[in-house]
C-alpha positions as CSV (number, residue, x, y, z in Angstrom):
1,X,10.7,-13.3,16.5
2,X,10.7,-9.4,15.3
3,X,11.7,-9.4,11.5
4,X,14.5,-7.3,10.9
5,X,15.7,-6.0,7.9
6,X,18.7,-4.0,7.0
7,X,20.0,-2.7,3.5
8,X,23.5,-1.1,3.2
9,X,24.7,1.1,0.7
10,X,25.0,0.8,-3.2
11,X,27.2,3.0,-4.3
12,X,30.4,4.4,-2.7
13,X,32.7,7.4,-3.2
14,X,35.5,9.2,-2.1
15,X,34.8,12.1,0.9
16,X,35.6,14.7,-1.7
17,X,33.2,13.4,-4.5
18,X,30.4,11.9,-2.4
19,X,28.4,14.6,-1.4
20,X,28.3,16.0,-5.3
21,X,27.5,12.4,-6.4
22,X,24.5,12.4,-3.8
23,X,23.0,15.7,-5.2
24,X,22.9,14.4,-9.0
25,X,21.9,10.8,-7.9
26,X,18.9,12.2,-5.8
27,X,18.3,14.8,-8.7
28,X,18.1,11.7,-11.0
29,X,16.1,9.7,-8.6
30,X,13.7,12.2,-8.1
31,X,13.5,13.0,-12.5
32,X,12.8,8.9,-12.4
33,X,9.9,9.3,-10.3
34,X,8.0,11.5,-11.8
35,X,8.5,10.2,-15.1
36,X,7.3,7.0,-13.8
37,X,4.0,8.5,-12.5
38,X,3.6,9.6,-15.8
39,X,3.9,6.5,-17.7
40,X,1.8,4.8,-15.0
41,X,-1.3,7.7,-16.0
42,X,-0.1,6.9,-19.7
43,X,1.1,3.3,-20.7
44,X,-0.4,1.3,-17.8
45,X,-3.5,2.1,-16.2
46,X,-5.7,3.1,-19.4
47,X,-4.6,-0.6,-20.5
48,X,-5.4,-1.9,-17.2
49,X,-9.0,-0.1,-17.3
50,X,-9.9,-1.7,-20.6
51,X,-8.7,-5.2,-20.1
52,X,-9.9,-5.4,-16.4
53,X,-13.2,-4.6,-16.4
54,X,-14.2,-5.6,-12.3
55,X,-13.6,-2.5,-10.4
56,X,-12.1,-3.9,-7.4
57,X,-9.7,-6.4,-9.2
58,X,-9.0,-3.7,-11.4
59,X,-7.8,-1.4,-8.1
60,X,-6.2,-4.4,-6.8
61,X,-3.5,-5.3,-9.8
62,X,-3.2,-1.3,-9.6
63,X,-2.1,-1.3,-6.0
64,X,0.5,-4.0,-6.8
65,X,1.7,-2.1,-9.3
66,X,2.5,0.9,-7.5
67,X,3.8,-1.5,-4.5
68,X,6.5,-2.9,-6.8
69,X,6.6,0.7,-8.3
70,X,8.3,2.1,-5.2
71,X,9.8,-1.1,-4.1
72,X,12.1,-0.4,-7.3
73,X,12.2,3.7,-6.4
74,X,13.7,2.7,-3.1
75,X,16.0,0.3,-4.3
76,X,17.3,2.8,-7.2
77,X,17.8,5.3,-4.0
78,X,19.6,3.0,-2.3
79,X,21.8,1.6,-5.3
80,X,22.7,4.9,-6.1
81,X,23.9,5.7,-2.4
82,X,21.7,8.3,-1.4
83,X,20.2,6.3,1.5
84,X,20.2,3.0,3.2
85,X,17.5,1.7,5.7
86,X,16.8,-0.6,8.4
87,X,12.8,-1.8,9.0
88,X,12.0,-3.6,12.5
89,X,9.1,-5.5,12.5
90,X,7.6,-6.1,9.2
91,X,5.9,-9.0,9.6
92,X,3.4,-7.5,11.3
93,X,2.4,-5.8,8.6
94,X,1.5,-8.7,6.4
95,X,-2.0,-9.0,7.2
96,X,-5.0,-7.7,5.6
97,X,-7.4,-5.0,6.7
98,X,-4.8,-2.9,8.6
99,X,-5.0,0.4,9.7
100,X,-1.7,1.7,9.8
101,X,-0.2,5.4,11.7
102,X,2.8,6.7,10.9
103,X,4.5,9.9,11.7
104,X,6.0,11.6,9.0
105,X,9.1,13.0,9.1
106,X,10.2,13.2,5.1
107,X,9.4,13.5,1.8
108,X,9.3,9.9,0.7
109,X,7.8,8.2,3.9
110,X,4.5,7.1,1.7
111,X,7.0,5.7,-0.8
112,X,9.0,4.0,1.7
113,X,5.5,2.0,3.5
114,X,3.3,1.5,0.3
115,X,6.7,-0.1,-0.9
116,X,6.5,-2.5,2.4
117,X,2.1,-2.9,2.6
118,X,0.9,-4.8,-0.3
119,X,-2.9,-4.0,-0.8
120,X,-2.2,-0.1,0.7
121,X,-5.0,2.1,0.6
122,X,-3.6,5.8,1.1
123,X,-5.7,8.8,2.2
124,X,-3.9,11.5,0.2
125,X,-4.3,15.1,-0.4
126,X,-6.8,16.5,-2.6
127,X,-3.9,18.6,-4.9
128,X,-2.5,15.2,-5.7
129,X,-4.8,13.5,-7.7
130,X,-4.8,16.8,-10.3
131,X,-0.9,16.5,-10.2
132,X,0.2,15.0,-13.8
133,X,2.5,12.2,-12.4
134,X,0.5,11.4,-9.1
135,X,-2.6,11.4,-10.7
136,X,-2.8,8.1,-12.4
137,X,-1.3,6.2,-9.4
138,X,-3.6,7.8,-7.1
139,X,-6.5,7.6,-9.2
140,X,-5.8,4.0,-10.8
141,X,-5.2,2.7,-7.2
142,X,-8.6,4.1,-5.6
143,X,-6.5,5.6,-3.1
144,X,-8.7,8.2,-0.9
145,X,-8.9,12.0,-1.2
146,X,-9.2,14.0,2.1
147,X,-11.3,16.6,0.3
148,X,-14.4,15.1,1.9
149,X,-13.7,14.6,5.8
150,X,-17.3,13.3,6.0
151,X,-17.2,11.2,3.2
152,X,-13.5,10.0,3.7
153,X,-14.5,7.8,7.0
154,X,-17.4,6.1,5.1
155,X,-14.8,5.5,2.0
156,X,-11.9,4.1,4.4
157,X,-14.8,2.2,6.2
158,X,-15.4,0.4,2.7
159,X,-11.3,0.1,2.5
160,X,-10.8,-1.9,5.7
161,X,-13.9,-3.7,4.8
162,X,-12.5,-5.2,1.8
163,X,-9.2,-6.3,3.1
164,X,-7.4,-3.1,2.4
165,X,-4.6,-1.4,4.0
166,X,-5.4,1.8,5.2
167,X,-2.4,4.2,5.6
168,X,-2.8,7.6,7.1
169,X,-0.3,10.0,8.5
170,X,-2.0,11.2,11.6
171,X,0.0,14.8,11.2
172,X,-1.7,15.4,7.9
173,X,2.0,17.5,6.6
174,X,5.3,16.6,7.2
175,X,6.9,16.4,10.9
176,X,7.5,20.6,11.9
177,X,11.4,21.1,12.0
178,X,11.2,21.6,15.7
179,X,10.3,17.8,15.9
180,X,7.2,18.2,18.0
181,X,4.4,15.9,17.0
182,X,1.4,17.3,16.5
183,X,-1.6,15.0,15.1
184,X,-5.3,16.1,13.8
185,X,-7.6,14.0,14.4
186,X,-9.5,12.4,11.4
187,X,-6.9,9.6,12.1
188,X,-8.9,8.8,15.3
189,X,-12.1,9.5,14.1
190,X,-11.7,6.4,11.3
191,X,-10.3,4.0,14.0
192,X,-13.2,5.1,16.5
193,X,-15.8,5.1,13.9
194,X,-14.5,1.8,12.0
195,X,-14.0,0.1,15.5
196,X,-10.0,-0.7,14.2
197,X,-7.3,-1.5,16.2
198,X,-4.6,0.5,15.4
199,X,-1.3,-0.6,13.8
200,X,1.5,2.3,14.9
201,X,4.9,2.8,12.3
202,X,7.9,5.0,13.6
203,X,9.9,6.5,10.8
204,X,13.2,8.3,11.6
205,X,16.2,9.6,9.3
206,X,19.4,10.6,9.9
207,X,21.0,13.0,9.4
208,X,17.7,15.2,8.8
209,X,16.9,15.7,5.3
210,X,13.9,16.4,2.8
211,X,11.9,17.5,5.8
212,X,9.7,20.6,5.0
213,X,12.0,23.1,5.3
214,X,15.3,21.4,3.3
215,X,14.7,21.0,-0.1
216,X,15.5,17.8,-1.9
217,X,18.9,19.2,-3.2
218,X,20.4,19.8,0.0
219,X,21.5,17.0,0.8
220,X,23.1,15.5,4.2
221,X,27.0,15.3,5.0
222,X,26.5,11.5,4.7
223,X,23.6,9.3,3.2
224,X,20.5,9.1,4.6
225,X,19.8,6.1,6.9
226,X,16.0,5.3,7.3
227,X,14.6,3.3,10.1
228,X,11.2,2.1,10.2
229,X,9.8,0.3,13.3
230,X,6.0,-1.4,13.2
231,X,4.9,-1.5,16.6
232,X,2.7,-3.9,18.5
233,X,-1.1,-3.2,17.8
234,X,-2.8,-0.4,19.8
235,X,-6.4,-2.1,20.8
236,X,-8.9,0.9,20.0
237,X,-11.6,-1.4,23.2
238,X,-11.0,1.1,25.0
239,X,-12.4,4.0,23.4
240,X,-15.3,2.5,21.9
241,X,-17.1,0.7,25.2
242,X,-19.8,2.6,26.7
243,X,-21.3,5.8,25.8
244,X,-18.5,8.3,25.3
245,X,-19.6,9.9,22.4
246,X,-17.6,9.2,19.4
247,X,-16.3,13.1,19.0
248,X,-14.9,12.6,22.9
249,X,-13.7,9.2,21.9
250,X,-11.4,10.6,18.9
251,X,-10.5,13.8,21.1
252,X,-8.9,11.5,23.6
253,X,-7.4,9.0,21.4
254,X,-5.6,11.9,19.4
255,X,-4.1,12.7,22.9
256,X,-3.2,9.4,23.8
257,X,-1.7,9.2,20.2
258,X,0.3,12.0,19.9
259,X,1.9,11.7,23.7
260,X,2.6,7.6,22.1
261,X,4.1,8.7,19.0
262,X,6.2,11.4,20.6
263,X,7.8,8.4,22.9
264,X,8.0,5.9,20.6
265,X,9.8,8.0,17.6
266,X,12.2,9.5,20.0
267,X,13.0,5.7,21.6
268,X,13.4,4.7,18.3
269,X,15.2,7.0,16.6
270,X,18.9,6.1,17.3
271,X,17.9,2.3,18.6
């Protein structure tokens, strides 16, 4: 049976005070982020360093710390009305060594599934880990800097190996406002390379908001409403039997993926 989960909203207003309300809550919400990046860097992972001296336990309690992290973000978005959210499916995604696809249509769509995958292992941009509040998340949790394409497939190898989550966002930036997908493909190359079955996430939100071109304080005629679908596994047999070389292998699985993620967000979207 599919797992289905659905949180309402926190707080409601009046028509003629809502949207105002929305634009100092997300402000606010926003402010509590950052500041909680920054006492991650400062209060809790120097502490963590010292008193855990095992690297990998020492990312592990990290992780779970940023999991509950955002778990708490999200609730304090929805609390304070700015969004509520529906998620389809999440049991599937509490298993270990996962490699997990998402599209990415928002801002907060890395918040929204590390705050669902305990044990996630991001790949994340290089400009992140010398930001002041994501740097001690990104670097206390081991999470993975695309800086390296080489050396990133080798380091997610490890990742998976371990019992990790891998999450990547096969677009690499945030869904393009005409809504077409369009996916790189160092996704494909680590589930072709690491022989990983793939496990696909559909993100939607309506009305359209903190997409690339709307900035955070412009905010919807009515609170955001977040749906997030994990699919059924897609086996990556396929692409690895034979003697396809691997570079073939990726090209075509990017294809596949981007024709199965442009079906599967729109089927999903107002489901």
């Amino acid at each position: 049976m599919t797992d289905r989960i659905a949180a309402g909203p926190g707080v409601e207003l009046p028509d003629p005070v809502d949207r105002p309300w929305r634009i100092l809550a997300t402000g606010f919400c926003f402010a509590m982020f950052g500041l909680g990046g920054l006492l991650l860097r400062l209060l809790v992972f120097p502490p963590l360093a010292l008193a855990v001296r095992d690297p990998a336990r020492r990312a592990q309690l990290a992780r779970a710390t940023v999991h509950r992290s955002f778990r708490g973000f999200i609730e304090l978005m929805r609390l304070c009305g700015v969004l509520r959210y529906e998620i389809v499916g999440r049991e599937r995604l509490n298993r270990r060594g996962l490699l997990v696809l998402a599209n990415h249509p928002t801002l907060i769509d890395v918040v929204f599934l590390i705050s669902l995958i305990e044990h996630a292992v991001c790949v994340v941009k290089a400009p992140l880990k010398r930001n002041p509040f994501t740097r001690g998340p990104v670097l206390g949790a081991g999470y993975i800097c695309n800086d390296d394409p080489e050396g990133v497939v080798e380091d997610c190898r490890r990742a998976l190996d371990k019992g990790g989550n891998l999450l990547v966002f096969p677009e690499g930036t945030r869904t393009a406002e005409d809504g077409i997908i369009r996916l790189r493909r160092g996704a494909a190359q680590i589930a072709v390379r690491c022989r990983r079955d793939i496990t696909p996430v559909t993100i939607s939100c309506v009305p359209r908001s903190l997409t690339r071109a709307i900035p955070w304080y412009v905010v919807p005629i009515r609170p955001m409403h977040f749906r997030i679908h994990v699919l059924d596994d897609i086996p990556i047999a396929g692409y690895t039997r034979g003697d396809e070389p691997e570079a073939l292998a990726a090209r075509r699985l990017t294809q596949d993926l981007t024709d199965y993620f442009s079906r599967e967000t729109q089927a999903h979207a107002g489901a």
